[in-house]
Each structure stands twice: as C-alpha cells, then as structure tokens.
SEDREN-133924 format. One record per residue: x, y, z of N, C-alpha, C, CB in turn. Coordinates in steps of 0.05 Angstrom, whole numbers, padded with zeros to 5 digits, always signed. Glycine has a CB too. Layout:
# residues N
XYZXYZXYZXYZ ...
//
This chain:
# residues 86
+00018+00092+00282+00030+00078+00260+00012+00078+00235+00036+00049+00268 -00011+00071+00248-00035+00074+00219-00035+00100+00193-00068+00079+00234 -00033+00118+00211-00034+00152+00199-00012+00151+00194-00041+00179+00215 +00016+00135+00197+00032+00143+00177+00034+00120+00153+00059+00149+00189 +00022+00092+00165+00019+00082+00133-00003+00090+00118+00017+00052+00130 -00008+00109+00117-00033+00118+00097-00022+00131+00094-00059+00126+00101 -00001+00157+00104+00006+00185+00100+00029+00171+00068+00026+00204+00136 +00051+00152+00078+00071+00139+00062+00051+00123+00033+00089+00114+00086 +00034+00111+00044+00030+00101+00014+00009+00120-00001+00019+00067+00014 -00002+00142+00008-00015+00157-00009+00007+00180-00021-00040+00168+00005 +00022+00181-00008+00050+00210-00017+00064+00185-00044+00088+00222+00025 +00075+00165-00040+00077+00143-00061+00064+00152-00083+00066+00117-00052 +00037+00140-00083+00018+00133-00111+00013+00162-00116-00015+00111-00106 +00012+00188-00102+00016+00219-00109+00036+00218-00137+00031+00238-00081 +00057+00208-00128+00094+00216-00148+00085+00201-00165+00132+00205-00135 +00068+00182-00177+00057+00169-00200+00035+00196-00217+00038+00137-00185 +00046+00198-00242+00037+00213-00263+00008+00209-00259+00048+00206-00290 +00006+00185-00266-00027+00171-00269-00038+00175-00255-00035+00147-00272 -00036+00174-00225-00049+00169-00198-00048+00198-00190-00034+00147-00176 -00037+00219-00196-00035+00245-00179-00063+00253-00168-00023+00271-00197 -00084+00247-00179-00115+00261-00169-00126+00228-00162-00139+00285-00201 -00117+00209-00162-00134+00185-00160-00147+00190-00131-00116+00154-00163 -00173+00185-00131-00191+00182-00107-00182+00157-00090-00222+00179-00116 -00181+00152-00057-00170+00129-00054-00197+00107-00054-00152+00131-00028 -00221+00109-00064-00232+00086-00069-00236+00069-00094-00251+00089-00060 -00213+00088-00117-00213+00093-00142-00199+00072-00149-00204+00116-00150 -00196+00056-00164-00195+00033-00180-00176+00036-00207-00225+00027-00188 -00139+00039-00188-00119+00053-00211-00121+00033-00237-00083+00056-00200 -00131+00012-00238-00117-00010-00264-00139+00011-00285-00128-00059-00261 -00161+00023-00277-00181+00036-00285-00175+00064-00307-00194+00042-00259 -00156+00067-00294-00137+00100-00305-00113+00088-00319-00123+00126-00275 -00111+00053-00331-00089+00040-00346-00062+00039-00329-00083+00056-00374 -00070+00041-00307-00030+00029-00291-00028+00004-00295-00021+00032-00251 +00005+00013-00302+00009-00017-00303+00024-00033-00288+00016-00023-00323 +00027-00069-00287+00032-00085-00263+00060-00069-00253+00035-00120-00271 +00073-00069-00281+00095-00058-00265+00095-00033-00253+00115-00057-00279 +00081-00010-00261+00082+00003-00236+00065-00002-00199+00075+00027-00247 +00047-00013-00207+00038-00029-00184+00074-00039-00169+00014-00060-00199 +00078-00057-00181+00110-00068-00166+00131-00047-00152+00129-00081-00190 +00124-00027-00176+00152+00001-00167+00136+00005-00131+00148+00048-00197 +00121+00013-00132+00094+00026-00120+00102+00005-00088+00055+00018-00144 +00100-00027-00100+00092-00048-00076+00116-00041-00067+00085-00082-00080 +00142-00037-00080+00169-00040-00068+00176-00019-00053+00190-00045-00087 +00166+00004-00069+00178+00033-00048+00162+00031-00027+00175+00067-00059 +00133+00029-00023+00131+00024-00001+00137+00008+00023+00121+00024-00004 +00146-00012+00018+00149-00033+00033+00177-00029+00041+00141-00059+00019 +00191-00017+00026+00214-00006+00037+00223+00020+00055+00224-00004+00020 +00192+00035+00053+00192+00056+00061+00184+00051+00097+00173+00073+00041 +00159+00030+00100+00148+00016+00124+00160-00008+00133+00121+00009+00121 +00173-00016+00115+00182-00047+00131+00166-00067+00144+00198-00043+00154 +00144-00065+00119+00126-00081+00118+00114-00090+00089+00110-00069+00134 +00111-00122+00085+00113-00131+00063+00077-00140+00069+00140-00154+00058 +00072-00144+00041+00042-00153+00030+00055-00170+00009+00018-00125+00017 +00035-00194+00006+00041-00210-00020+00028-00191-00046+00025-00245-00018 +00044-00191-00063+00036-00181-00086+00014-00184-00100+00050-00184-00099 -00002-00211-00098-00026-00219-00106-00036-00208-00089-00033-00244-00111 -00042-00205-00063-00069-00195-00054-00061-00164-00063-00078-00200-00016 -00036-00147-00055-00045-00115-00072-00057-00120-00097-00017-00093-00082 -00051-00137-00111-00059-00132-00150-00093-00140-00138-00038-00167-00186 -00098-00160-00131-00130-00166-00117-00152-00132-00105-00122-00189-00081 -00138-00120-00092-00146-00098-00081-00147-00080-00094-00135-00092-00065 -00134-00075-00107-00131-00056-00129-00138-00026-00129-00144-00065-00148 -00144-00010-00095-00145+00018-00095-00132+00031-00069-00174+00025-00099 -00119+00047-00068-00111+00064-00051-00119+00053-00016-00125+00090-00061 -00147+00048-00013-00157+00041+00005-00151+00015+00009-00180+00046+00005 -00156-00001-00014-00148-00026-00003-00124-00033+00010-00148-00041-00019 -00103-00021-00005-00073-00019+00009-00064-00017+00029-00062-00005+00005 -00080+00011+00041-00076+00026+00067-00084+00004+00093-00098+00056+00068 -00112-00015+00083-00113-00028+00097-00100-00056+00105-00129-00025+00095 -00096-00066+00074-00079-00092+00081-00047-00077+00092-00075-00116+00046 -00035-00059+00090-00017-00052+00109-00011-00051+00129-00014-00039+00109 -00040-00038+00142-00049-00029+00172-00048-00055+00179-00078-00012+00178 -00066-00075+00166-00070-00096+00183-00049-00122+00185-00094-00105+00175 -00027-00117+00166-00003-00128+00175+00020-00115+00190+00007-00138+00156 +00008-00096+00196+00025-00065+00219+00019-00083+00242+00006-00023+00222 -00014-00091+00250-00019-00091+00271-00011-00124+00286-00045-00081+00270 -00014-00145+00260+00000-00173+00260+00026-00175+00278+00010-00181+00229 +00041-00155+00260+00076-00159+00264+00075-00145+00288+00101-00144+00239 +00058-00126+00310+00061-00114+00327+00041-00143+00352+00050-00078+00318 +00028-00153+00345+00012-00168+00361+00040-00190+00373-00018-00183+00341 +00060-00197+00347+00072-00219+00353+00091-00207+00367+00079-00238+00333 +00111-00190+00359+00128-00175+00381+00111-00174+00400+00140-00146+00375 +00093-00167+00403+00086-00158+00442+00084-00184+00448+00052-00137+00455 +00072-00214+00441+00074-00231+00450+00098-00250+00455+00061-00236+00443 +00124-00245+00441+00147-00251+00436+00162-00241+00465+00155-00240+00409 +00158-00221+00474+00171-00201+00490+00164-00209+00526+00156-00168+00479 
//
C-alpha cells in the first residue's frame, strides 16, 4: 500500500507545471505554488487513495515527502482499526 501511496501522490504533483522536476524533499511553496493548487493536489489525491489528511497539516509539511508520509501513516491507522474491528 505504501509504494502505491507514494507512486499516486508523486505521478499527482508530476501533472503540476511547477512541480514537474520538484525534488521530494523540496519545499513546493518555494517554486511559488499556490494554496489553491496545494487543494487541487490534497483532493485528487485523496480521491485517488481514499484517504483523507487535514489540510493544515499538508500546508504544515509542505514537501513531497512530507505527504507520502502523513498518507502512509494514516494508510496504516485506518488499516490498524479495520483489523481490530474485524
């Protein structure tokens, strides 16, 4: 699941003009993106994984890496509680 939320939100911020070469420890507000594309960005992904992040902590994080991880680590949340649900 991890390797594909990294695979999904780096192919994402790729289709962004601005971001096409961004490094993922790279710091997009840095290269002028703006909130609203941050939002386009929070939404397709989250629609793409079916997995939501509060918008303040992405705008907080603010690089490629950070993302991948607050993703992963609500990948692994929503998977801890299903298995305990079950």
């Amino acid at each position: 699941m991890e390797a594909n939320i990294r695979e999904t939100i780096i192919g994402l911020f790729r289709q962004k003009r601005q971001m096409k070469n961004l490094g993922e420890d790279e710091v997009f507000f840095d290269r002028g993106v703006s909130s609203l594309s941050i939002i386009e960005l929070q939404i397709g992904i989250e629609e793409a994984l079916g997995i939501t992040v509060p918008t303040s902590d992405l705008m907080r994080l603010g690089t490629m890496k950070g993302w991948i991880d607050a993703y992963s680590s609500r990948a692994r949340q929503r998977d801890t509680v299903s298995a305990a649900s079950a």
